[in-house]
N, C-alpha and C positions, 0 to 999 in steps of 0.2 A: 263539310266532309268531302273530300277525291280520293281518289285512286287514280290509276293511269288511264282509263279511260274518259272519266268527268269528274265533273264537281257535283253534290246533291245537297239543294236544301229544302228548308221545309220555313213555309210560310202558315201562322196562323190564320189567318183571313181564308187562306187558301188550301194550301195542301203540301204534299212535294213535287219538287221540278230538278231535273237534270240537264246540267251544260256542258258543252263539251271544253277543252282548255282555253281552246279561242270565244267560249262568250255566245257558241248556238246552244240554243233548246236543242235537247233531245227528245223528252218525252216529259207529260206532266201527268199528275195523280191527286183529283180533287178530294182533299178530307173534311170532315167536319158539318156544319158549323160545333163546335166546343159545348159543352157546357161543364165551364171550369171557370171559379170564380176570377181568379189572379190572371188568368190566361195560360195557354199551353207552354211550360216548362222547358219539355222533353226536345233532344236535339237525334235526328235520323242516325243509324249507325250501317255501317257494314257488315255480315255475316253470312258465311256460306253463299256470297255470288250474289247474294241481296240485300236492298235495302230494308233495314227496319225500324219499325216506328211505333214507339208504345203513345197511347193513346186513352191514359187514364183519364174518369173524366167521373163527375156525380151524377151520370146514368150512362151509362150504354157503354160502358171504358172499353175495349180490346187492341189486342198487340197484332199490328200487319206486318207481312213483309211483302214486298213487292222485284220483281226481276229488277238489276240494276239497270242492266240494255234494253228493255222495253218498256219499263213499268209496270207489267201487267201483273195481279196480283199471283202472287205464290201461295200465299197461305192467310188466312186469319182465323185469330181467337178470341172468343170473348170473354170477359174477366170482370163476369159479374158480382164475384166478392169484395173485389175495390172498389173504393170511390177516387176524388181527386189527387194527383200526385203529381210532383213536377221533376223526375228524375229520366235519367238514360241509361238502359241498362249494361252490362259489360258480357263479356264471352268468355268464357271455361269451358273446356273439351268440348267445344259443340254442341254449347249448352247456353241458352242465354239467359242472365243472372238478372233477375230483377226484383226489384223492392217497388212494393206498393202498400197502398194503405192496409197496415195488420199486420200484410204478409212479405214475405221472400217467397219468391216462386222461380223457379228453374222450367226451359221449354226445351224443345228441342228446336233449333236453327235450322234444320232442314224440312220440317214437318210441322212447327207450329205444337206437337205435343207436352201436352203439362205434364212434368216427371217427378217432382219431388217440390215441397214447400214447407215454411215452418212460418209460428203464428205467434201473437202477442206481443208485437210491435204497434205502435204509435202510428197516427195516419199522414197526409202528402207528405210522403219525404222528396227529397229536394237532393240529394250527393248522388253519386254512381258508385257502385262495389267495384273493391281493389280485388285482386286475384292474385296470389304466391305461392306459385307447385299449387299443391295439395288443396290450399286454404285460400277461401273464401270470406272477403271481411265488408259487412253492410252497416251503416247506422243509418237512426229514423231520433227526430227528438220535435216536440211540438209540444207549446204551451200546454199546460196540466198532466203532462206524460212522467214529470219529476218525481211522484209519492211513490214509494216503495211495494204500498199495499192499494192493489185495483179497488178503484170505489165504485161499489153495487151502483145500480140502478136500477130502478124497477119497471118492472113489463111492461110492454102497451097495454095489455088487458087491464094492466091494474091501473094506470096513469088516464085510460079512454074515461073509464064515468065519470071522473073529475072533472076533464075541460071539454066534452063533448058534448055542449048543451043541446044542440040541434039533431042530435044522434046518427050523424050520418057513418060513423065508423074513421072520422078521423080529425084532425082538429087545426084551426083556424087561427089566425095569431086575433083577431078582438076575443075568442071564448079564453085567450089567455091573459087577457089585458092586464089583471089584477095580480099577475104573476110576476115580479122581476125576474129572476133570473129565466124562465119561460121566453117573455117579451125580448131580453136582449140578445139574446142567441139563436131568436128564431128563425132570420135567415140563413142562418149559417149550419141550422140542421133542415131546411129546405130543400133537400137533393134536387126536385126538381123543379124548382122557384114557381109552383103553384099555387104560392098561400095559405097549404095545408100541411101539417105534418102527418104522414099516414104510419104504416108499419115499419116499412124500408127505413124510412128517417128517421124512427123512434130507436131501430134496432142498432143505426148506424151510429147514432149517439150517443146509445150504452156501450158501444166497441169503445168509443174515442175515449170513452168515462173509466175504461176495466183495461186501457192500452197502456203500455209503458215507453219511454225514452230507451233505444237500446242499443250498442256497438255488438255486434254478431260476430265471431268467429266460427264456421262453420267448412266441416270437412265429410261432403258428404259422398265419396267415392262412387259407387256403382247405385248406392242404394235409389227407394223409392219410394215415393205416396208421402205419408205426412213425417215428417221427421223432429215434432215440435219436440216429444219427448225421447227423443231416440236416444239414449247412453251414450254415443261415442258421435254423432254427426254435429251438434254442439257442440264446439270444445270449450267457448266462453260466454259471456255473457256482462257487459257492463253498464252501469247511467249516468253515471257522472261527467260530468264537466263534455259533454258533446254538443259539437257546433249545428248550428241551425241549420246552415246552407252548405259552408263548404264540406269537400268528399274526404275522409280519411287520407295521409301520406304515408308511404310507405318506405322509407332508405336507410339502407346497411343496417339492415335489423330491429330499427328501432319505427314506432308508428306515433305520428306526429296529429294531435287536433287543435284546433285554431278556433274555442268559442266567440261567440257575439261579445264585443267587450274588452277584446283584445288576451283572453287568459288563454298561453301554451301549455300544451299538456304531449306526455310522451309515455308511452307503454311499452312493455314488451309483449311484440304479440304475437308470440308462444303461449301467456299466460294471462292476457289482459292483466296486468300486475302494473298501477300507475308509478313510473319512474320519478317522475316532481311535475 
């Protein structure tokens, strides 16, 4: 990412660093260490005179922004409802547009303040949202997000007497040994790869099990606070045939997706209405 005055990237290992056109450091900003399975995703962006940097992760996620001529921090937040995600988020009126796991969440670029969000979406998503006028278009799709209808799961309180033989209040993958489907997914609801799965992890698991695959057209003008069910800030809503990785296209009216597999797909999106 540059502007006219540098260039800024961001190193996993390390953090962000700024150069100038000829190849000086200007300023560096150590982040991390990660804990994100695949590794950090997300690529630094520009807004309002600073750098930003989403930093979702399976504990501690929050969004920085930092001055672009110094470094020094401007603002952070923490965004303890997500977990892992590997996207970058995009700018609307001074707004920055971001998807993460569950959610869409809207901040404000000058302040860091959470303004509006909507929920029941799928978790790490991986594209960046388009922006056109008014409208706002995110998708999220990850293995098991496909079925129409969210499949329960039940509570930790109800799941703990089962595999909690040692009763410490949370559970171990041997108390699950005799369990397949337990045993093979149990790193992968590990948030904090300590061997146990506690609350947070069990809770995070029924999200991923009640979450859906979803293309978002969303028009949320002035409004505020949660807009999952709002009448009119939703305009669409679709699951079908959405790419993994890449980001939605947008040209001369028509929105183009590019699934795993090679299958095109084009809408109009005015109406998420698939065109062939």
């Amino acid at each position: 990412m540059a502007d006219a005055d540098g260039v800024y990237v961001f190193f996993g290992d390390y953090g962000l660093i700024a150069y100038s056109h000829s190849g000086k450091e200007r300023w560096r900003h150590p982040l991390g260490p990660f804990n994100n399975v695949n590794g950090h995703g997300s690529s630094p962006m520009l807004a309002g005179g600073r750098v930003v940097m989403l930093c979702d992760q399976d504990s501690n996620s929050y969004m920085l922004a930092v001055d672009r001529r110094t470094g020094k921090t401007a603002w952070k937040v923490e965004r303890p409802e997500v977990v892992r995600s590997y996207t970058t988020p995009s700018v609307w009126r001074g707004q920055l547009i971001v998807p993460g796991s569950y959610y869409l969440t809207s901040y404000s670029a000058v302040t860091g303040e959470k303004l509006w969000w909507i929920g029941g979406m799928s978790w790490q998503p991986k594209s960046t949202p388009i922006v056109d006028g008014d409208t706002v278009y995110a998708h999220w799709r990850e293995g098991g997000g496909e079925a129409e209808v969210p499949t329960v799961t039940p509570e930790f309180s109800e799941v703990l007497p089962k595999f909690d033989a040692d009763k410490d209040g949370r559970v171990s993958k041997p108390e699950v040994a005799q369990d397949t489907p337990m045993t093979c997914g149990f790193e992968n609801n590990d948030l904090a790869s300590d061997g146990f799965l506690d609350q947070r992890d069990w809770d995070n698991y029924r999200s991923r099990r009640a979450s859906r695959n979803t293309l978002l057209a969303v028009r949320p003008g002035d409004l505020r606070g949660d807009l999952t069910s709002h009448p009119t800030a939703v305009q669409w809503r679709m699951q079908k045939f959405l790419p993994n990785v890449p980001s939605p296209l947008l040209y001369d009216g028509v929105m183009y997706l590019v699934k795993d597999g090679g299958i095109l797909t084009t809408l109009d999106p005015k109406t998420g209405a698939i065109h062939k």
